[in-house]
VMD Tcl script that builds the backbone (N, CA, C; Angstrom):
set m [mol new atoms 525]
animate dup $m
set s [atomselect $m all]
$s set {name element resname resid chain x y z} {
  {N N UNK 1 A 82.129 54.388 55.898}
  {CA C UNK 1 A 82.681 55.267 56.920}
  {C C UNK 1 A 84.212 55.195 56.919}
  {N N UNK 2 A 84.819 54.067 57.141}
  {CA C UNK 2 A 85.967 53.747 56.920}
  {C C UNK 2 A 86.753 54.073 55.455}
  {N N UNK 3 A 86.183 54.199 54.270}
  {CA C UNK 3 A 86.331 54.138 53.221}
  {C C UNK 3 A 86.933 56.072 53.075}
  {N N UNK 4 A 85.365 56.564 53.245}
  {CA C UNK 4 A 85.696 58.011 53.531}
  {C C UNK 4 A 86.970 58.827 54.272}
  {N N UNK 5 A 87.207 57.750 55.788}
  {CA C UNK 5 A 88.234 58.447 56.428}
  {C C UNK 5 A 89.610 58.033 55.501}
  {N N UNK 6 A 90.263 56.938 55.019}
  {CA C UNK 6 A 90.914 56.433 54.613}
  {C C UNK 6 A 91.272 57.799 53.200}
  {N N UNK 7 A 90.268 57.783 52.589}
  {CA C UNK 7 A 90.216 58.914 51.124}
  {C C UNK 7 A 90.265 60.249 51.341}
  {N N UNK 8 A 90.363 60.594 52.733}
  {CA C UNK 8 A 89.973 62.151 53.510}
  {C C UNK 8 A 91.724 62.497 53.666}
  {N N UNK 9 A 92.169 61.063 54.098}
  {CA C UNK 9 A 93.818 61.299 54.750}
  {C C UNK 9 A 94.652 61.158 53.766}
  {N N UNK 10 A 94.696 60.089 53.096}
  {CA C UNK 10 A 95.338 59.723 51.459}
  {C C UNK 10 A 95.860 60.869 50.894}
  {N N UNK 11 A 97.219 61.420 50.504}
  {CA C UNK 11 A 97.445 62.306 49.696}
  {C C UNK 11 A 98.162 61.452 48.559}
  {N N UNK 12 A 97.339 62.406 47.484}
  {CA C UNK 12 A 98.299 62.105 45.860}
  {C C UNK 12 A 99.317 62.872 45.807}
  {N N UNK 13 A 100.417 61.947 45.730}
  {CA C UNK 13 A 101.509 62.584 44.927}
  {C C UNK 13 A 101.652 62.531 43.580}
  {N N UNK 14 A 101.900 63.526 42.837}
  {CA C UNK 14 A 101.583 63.732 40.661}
  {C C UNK 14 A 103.352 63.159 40.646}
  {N N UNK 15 A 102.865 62.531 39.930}
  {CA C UNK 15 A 104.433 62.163 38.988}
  {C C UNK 15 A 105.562 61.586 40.101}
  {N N UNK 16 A 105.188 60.767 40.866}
  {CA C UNK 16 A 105.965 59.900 41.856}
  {C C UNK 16 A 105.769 58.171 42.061}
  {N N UNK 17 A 106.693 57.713 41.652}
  {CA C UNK 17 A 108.145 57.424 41.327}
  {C C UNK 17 A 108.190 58.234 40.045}
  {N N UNK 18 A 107.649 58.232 39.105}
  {CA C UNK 18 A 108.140 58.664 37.994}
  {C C UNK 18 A 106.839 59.492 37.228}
  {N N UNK 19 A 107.082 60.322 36.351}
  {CA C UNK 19 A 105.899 61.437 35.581}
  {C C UNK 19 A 104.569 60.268 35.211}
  {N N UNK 20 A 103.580 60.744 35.063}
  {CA C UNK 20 A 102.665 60.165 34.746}
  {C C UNK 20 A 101.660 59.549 35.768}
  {N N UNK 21 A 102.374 58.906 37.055}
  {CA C UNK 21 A 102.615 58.189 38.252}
  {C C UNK 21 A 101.798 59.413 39.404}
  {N N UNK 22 A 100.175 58.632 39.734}
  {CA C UNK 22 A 99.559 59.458 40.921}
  {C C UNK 22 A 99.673 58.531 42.251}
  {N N UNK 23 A 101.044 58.808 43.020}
  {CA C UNK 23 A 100.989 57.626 43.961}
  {C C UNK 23 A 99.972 58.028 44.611}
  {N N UNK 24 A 99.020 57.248 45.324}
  {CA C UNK 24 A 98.820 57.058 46.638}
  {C C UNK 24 A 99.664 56.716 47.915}
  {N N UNK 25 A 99.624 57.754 48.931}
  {CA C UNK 25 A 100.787 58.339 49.863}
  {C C UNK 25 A 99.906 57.967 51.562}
  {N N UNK 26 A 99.680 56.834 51.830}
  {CA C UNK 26 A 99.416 56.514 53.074}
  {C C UNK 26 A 100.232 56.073 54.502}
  {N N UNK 27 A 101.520 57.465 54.046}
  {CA C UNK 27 A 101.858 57.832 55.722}
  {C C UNK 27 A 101.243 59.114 56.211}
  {N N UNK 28 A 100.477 59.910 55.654}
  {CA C UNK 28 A 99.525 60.226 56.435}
  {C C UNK 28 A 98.223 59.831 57.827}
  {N N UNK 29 A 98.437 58.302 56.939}
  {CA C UNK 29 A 97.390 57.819 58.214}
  {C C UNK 29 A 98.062 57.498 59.266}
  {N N UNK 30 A 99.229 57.073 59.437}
  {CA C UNK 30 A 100.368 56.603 60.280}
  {C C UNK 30 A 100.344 57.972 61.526}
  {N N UNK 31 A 99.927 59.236 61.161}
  {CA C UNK 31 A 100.067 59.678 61.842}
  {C C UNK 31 A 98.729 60.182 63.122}
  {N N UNK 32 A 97.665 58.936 62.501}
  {CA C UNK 32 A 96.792 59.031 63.300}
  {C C UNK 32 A 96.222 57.602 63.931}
  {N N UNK 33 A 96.724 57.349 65.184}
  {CA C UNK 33 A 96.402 56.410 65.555}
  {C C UNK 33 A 95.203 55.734 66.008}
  {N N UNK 34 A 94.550 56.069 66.210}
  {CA C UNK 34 A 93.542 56.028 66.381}
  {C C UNK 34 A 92.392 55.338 64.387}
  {N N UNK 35 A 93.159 56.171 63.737}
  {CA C UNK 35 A 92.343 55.640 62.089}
  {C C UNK 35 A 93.810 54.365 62.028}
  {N N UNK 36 A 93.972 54.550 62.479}
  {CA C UNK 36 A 95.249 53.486 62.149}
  {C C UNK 36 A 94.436 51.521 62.888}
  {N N UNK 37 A 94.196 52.331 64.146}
  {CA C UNK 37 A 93.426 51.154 65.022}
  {C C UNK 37 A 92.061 50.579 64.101}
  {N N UNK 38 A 91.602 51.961 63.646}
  {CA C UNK 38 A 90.221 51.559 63.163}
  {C C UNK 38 A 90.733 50.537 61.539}
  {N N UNK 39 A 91.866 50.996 61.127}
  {CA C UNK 39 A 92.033 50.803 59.553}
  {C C UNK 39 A 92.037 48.432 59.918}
  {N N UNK 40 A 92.855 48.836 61.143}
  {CA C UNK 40 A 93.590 47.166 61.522}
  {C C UNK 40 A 92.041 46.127 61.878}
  {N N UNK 41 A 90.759 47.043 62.558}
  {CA C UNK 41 A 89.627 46.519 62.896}
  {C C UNK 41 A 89.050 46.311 61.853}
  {N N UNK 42 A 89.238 46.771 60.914}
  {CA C UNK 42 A 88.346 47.142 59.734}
  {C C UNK 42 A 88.549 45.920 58.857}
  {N N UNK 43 A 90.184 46.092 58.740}
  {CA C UNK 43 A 90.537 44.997 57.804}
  {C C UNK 43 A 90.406 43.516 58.715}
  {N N UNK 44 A 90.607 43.304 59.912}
  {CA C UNK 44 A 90.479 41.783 60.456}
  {C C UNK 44 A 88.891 40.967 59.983}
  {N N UNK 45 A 87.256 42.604 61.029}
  {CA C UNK 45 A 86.641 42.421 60.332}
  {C C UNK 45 A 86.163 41.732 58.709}
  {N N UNK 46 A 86.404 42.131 58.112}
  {CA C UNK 46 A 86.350 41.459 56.624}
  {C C UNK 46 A 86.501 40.014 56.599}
  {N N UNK 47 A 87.648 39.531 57.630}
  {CA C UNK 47 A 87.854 38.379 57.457}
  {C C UNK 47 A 87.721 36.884 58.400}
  {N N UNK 48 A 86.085 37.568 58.931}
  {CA C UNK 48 A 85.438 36.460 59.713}
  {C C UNK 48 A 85.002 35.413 59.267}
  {N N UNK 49 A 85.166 35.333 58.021}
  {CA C UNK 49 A 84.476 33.834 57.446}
  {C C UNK 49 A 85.832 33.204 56.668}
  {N N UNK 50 A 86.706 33.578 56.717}
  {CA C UNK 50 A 88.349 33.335 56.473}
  {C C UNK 50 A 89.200 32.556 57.410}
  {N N UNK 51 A 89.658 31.290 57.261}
  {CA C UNK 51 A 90.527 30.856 57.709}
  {C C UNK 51 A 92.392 31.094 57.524}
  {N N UNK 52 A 92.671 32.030 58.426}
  {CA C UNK 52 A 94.074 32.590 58.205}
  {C C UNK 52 A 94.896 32.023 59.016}
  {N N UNK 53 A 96.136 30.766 59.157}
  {CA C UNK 53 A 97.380 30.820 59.716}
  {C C UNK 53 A 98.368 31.248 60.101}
  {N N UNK 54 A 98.806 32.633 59.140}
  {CA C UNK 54 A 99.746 33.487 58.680}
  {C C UNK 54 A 99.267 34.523 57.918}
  {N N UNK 55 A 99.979 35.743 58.450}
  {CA C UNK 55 A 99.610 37.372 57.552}
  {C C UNK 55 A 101.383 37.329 56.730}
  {N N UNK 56 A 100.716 37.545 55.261}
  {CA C UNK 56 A 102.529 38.101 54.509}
  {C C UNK 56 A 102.252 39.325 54.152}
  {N N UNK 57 A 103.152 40.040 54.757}
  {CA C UNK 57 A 103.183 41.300 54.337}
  {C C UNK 57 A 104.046 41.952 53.294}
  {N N UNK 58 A 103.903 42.442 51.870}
  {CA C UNK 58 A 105.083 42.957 50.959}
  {C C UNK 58 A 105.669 44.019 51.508}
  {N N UNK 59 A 107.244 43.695 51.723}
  {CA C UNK 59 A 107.961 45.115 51.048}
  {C C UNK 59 A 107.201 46.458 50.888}
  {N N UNK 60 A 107.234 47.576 51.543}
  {CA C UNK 60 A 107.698 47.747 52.644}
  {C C UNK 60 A 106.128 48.372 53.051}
  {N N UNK 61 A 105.236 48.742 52.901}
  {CA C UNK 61 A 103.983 49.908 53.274}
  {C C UNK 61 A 103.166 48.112 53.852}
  {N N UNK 62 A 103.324 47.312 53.198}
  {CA C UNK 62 A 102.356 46.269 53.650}
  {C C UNK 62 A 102.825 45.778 54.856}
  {N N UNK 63 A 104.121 45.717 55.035}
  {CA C UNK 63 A 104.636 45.321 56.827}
  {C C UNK 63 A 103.385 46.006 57.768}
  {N N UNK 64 A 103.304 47.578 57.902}
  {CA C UNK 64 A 102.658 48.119 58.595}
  {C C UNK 64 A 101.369 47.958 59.090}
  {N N UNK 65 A 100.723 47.220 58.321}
  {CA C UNK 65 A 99.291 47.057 58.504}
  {C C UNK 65 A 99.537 45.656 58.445}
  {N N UNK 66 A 100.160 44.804 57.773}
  {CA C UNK 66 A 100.139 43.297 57.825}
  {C C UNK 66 A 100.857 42.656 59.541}
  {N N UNK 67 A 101.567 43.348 60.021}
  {CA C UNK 67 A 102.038 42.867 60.945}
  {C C UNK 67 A 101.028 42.883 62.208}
  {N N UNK 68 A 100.057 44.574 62.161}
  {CA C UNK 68 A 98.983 44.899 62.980}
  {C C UNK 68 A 98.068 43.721 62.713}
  {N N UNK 69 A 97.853 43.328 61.567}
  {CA C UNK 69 A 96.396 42.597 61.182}
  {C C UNK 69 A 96.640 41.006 61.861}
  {N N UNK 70 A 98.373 40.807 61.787}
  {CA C UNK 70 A 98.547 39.575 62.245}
  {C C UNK 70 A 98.497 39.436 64.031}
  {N N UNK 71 A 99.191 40.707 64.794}
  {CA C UNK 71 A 98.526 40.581 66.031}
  {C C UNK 71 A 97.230 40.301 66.083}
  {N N UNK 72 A 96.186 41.019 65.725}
  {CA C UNK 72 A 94.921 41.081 66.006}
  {C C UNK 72 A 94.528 39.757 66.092}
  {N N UNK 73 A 94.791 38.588 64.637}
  {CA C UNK 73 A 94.325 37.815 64.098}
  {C C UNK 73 A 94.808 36.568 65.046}
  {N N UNK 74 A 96.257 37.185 66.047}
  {CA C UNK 74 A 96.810 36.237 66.774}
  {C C UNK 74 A 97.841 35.580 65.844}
  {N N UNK 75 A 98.001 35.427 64.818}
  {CA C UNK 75 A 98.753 34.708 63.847}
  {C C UNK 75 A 100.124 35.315 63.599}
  {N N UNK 76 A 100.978 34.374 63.176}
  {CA C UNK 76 A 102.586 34.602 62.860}
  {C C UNK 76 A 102.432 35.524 61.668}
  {N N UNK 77 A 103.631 36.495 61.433}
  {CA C UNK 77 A 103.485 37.794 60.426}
  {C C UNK 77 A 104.844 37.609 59.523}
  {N N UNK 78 A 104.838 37.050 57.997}
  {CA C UNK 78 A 105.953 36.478 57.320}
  {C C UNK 78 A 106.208 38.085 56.350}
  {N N UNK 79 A 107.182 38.126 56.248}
  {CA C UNK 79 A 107.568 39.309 55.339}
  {C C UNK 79 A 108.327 38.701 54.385}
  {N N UNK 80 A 107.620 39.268 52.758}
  {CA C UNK 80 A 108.307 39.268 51.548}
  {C C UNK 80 A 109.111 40.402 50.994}
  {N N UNK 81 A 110.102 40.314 50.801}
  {CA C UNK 81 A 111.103 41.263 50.616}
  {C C UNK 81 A 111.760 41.737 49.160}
  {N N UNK 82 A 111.860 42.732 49.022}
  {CA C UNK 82 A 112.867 42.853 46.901}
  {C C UNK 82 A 114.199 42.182 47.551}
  {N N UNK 83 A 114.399 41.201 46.988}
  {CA C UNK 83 A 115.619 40.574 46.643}
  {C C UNK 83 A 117.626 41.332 47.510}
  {N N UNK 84 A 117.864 40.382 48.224}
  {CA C UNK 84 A 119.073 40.704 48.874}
  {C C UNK 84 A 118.674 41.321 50.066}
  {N N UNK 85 A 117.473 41.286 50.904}
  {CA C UNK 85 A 117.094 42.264 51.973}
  {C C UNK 85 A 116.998 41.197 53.169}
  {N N UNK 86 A 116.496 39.905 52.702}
  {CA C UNK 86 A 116.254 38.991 54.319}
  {C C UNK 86 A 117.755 38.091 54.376}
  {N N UNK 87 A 117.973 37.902 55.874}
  {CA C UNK 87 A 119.581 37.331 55.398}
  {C C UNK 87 A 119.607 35.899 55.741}
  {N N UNK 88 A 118.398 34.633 55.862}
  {CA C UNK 88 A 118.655 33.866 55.214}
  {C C UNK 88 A 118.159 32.832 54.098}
  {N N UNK 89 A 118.293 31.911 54.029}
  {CA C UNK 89 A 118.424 31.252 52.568}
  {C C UNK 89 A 116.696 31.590 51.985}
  {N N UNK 90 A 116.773 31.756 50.671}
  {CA C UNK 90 A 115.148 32.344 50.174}
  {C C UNK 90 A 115.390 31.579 48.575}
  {N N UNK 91 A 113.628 32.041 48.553}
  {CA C UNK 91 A 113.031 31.394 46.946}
  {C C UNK 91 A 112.718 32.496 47.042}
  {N N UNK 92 A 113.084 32.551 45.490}
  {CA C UNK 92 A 112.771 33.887 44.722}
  {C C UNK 92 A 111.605 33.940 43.458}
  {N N UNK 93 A 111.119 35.372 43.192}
  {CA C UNK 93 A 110.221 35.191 42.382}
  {C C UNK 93 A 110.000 36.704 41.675}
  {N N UNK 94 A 110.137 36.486 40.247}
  {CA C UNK 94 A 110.347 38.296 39.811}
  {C C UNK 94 A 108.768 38.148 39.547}
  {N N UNK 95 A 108.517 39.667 39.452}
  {CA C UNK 95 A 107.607 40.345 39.385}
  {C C UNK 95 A 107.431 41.723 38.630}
  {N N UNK 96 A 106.438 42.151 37.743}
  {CA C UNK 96 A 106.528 43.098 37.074}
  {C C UNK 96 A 105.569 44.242 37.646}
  {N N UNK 97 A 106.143 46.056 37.830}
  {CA C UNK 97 A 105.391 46.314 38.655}
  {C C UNK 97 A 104.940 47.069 37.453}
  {N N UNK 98 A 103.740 48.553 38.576}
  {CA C UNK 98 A 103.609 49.372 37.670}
  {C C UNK 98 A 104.189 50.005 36.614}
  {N N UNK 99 A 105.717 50.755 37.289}
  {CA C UNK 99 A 106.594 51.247 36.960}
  {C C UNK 99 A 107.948 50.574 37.063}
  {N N UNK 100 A 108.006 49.275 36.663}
  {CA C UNK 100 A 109.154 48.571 36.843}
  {C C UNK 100 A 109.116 47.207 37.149}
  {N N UNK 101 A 110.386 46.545 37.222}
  {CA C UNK 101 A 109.741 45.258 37.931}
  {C C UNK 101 A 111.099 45.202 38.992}
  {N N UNK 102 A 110.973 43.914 39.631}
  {CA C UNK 102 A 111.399 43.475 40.866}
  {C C UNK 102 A 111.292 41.787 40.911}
  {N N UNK 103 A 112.255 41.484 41.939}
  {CA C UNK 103 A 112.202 39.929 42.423}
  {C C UNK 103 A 112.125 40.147 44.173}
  {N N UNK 104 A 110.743 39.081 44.085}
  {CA C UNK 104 A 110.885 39.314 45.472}
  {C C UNK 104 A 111.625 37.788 46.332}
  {N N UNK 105 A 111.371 37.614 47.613}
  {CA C UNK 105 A 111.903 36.645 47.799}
  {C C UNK 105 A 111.020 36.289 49.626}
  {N N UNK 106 A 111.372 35.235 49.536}
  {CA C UNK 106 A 111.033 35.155 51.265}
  {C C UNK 106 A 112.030 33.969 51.955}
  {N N UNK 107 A 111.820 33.743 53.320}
  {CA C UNK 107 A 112.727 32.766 53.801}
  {C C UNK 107 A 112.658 31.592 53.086}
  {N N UNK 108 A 112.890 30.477 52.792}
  {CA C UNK 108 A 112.595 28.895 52.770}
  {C C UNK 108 A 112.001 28.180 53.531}
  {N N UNK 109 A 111.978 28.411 55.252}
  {CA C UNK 109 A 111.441 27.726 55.902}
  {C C UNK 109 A 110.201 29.013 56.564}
  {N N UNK 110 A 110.216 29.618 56.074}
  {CA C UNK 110 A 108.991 30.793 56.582}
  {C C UNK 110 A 107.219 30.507 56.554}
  {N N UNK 111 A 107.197 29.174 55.883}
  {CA C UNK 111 A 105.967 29.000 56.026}
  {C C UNK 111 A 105.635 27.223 55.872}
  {N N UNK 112 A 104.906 26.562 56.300}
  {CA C UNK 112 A 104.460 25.073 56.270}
  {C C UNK 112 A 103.669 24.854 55.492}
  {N N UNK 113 A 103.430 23.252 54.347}
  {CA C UNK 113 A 102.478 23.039 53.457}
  {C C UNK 113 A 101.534 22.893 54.507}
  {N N UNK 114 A 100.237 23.187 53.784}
  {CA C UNK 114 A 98.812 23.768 53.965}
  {C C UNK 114 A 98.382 24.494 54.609}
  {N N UNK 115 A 99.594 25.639 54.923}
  {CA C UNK 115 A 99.100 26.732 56.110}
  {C C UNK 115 A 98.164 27.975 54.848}
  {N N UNK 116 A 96.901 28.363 55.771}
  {CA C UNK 116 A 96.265 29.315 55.125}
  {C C UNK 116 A 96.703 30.605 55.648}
  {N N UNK 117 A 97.389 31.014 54.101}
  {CA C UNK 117 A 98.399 32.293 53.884}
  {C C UNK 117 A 97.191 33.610 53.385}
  {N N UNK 118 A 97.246 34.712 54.343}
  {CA C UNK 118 A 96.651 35.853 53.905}
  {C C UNK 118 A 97.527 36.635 53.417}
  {N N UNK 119 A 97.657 37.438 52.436}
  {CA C UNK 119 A 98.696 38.224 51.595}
  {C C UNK 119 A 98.015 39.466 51.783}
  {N N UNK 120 A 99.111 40.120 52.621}
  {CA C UNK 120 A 98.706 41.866 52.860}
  {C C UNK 120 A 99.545 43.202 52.035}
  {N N UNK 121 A 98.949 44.114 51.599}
  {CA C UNK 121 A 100.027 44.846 50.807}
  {C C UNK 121 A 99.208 45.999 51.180}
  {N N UNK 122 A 99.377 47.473 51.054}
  {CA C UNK 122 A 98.990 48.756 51.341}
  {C C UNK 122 A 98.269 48.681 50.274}
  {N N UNK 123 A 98.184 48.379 48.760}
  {CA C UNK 123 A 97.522 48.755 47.693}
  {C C UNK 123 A 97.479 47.906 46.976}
  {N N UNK 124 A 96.472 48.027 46.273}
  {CA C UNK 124 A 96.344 46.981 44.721}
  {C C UNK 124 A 96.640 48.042 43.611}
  {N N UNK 125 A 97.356 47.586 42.868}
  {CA C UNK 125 A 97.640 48.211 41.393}
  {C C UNK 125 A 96.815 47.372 40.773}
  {N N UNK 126 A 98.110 46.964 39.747}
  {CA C UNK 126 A 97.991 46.429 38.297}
  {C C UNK 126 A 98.239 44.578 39.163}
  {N N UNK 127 A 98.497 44.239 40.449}
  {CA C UNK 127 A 98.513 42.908 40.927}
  {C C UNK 127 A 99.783 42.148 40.784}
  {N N UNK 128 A 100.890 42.762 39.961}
  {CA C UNK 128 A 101.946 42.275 39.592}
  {C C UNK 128 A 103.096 41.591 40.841}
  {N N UNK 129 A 103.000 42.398 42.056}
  {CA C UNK 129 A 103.779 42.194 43.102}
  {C C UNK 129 A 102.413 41.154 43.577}
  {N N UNK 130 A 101.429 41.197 43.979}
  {CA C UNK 130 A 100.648 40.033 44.885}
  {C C UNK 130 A 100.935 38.730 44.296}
  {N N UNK 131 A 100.805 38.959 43.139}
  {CA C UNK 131 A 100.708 37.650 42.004}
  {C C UNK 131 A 101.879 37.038 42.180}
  {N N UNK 132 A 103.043 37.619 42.358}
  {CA C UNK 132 A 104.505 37.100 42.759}
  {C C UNK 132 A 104.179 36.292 44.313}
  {N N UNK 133 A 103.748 37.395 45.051}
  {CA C UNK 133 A 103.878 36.935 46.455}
  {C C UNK 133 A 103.162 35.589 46.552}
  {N N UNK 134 A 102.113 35.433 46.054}
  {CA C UNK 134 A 101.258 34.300 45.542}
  {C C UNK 134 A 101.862 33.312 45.422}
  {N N UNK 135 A 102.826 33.423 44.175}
  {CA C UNK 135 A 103.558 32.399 44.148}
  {C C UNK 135 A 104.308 31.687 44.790}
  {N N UNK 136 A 105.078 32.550 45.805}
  {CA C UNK 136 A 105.924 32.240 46.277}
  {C C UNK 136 A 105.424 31.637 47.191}
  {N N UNK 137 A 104.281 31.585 48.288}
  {CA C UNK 137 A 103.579 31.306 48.833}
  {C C UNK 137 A 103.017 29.368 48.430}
  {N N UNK 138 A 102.589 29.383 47.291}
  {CA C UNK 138 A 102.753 28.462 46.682}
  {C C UNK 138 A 103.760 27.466 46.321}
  {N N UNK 139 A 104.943 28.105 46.180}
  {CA C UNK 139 A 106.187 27.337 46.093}
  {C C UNK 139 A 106.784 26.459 47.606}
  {N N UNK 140 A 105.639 26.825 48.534}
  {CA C UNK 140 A 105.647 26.723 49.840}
  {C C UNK 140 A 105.353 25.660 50.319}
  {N N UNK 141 A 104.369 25.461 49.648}
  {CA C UNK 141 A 103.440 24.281 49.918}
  {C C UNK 141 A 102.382 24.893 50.705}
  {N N UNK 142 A 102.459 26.466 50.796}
  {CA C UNK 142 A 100.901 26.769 51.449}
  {C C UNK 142 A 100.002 27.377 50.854}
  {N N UNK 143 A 98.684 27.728 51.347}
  {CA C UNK 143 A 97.388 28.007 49.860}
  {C C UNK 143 A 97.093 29.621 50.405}
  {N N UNK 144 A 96.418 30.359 49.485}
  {CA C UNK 144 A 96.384 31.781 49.518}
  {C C UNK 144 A 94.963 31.405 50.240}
  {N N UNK 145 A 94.377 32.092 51.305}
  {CA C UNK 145 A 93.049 32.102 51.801}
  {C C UNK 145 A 92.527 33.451 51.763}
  {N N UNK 146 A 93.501 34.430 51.283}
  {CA C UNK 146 A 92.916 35.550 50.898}
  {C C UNK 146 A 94.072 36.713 50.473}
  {N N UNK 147 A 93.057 37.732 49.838}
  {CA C UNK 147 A 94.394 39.192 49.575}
  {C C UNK 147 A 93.452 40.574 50.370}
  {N N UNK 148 A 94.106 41.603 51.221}
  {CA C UNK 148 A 93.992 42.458 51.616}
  {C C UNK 148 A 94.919 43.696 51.713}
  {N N UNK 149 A 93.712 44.462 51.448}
  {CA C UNK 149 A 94.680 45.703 50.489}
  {C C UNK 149 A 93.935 46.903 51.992}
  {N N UNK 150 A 94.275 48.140 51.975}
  {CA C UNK 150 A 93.942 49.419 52.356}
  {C C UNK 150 A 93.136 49.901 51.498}
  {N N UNK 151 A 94.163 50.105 49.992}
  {CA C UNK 151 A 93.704 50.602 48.773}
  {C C UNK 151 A 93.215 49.958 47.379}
  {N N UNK 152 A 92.478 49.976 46.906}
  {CA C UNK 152 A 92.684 49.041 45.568}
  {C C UNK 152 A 91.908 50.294 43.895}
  {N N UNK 153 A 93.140 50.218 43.564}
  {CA C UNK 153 A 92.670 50.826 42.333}
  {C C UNK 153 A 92.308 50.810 41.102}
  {N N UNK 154 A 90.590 50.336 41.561}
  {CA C UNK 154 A 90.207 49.071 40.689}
  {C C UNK 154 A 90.262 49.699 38.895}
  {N N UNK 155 A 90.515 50.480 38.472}
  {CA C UNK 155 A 90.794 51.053 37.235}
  {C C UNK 155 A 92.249 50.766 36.007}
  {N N UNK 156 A 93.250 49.640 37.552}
  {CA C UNK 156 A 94.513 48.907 37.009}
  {C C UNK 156 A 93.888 47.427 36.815}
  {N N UNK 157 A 93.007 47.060 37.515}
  {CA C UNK 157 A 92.067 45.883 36.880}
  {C C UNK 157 A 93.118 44.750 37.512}
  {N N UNK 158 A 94.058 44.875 38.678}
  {CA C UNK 158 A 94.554 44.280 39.523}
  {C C UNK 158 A 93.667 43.188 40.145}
  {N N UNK 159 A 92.464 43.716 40.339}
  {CA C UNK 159 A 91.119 42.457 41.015}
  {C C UNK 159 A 90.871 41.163 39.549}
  {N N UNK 160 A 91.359 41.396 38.544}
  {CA C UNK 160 A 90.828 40.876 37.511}
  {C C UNK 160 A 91.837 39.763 37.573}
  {N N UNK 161 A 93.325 40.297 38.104}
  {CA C UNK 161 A 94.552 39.501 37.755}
  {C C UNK 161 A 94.445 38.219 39.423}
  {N N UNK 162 A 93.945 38.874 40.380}
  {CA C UNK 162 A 94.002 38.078 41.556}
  {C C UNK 162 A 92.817 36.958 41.378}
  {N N UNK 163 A 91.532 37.266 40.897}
  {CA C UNK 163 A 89.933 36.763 41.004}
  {C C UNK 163 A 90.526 35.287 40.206}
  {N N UNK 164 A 91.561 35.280 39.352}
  {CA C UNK 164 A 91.814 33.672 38.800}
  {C C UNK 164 A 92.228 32.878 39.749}
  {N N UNK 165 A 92.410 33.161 40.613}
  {CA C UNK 165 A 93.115 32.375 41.758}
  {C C UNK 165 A 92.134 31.820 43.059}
  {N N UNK 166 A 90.586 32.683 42.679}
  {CA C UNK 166 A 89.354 32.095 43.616}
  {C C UNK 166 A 89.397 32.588 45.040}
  {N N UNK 167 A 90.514 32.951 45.551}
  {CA C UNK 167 A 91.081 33.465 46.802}
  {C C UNK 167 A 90.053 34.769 47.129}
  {N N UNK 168 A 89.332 34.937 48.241}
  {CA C UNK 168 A 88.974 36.423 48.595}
  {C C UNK 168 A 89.534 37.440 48.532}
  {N N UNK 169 A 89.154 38.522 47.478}
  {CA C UNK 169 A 89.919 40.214 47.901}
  {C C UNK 169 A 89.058 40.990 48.433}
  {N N UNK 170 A 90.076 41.541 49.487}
  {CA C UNK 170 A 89.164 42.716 50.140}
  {C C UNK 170 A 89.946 43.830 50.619}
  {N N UNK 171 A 88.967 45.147 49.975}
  {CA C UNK 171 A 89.830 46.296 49.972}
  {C C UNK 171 A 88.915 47.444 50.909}
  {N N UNK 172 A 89.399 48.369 51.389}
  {CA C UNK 172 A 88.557 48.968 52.152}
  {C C UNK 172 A 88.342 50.106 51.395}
  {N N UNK 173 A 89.263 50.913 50.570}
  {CA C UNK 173 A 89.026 51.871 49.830}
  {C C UNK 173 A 89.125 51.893 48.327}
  {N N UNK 174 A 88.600 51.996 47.793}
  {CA C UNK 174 A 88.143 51.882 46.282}
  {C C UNK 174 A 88.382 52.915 45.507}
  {N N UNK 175 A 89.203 53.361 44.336}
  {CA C UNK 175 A 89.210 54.194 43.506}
  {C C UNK 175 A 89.210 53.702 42.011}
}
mol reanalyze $m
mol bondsrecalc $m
mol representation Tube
mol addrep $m
């Protein structure tokens, strides 16, 4: 049900960032609050048998839903950022994307060893940005207890690159 509304609102954009490139464009749902409420129930749901401390949300579509998921969840909401964006001291970590790569980064003191870190992003690609965030997360001293996506486009085989890590993925819409 959720899956459907999510794929009903979703518009493709052809050749964005660059030719070749079918983004998936989920500020459409933003403009319905109500699928927006359901998208945040949907995703907490999933993660009743999950022990979460902290929601990280990537740069920038994953804030939106990671910050919602962390109210819900009651939990503190850490944001990972592309490089030069948080203003203080950070560990960094590059990352290769679809169409490019990037370094992301987060605070230094933004998270405690053995806090169970949920990693939120709007989409799964090819996994290149989670896999960073992962790390960095790790460089933390805290453990991934899961990844949650909106979207996951299991045809970049992104689930293939996260599943080494044993961590739960869970996506609500599937292409």
């Amino acid at each position: 049900m959720i899956e459907s509304k999510i794929k009903q609102t979703v518009r493709d954009i052809a050749d964005f960032p660059k030719p070749g490139i079918v983004f998936k464009d989920i500020t459409p749902i933003l403009k319905d609050g109500v699928l927006c409420r359901e998208i945040t129930e949907a995703l907490a749901a999933q993660l009743l048998d999950v022990k979460v401390d902290v929601v990280v949300g990537i740069e920038s579509r994953g804030f939106l839903f990671g910050m919602l998921l962390a109210q819900t969840l009651q939990v503190p909401f850490v944001p990972i950022r592309k490089a030069g964006k948080l203003p203080f001291k950070t560990i960094k970590q590059p990352c290769n994307l679809e169409y490019g790569s990037a370094v992301l980064e987060v605070h230094e003191d933004a998270l405690l060893p053995g806090q169970k870190v949920l990693i939120h992003d709007d989409l799964l690609a090819t996994g290149g940005t989670v896999v960073a965030a992962a790390k960095l997360v790790k460089m933390l001293g805290a453990e991934v207890a899961g990844f949650s996506f909106i979207i996951g486009l299991d045809f970049l085989k992104g689930k293939e690159r996260l599943a080494e890590g044993n961590a739960p993925i869970f996506t609500l819409a599937s292409y």
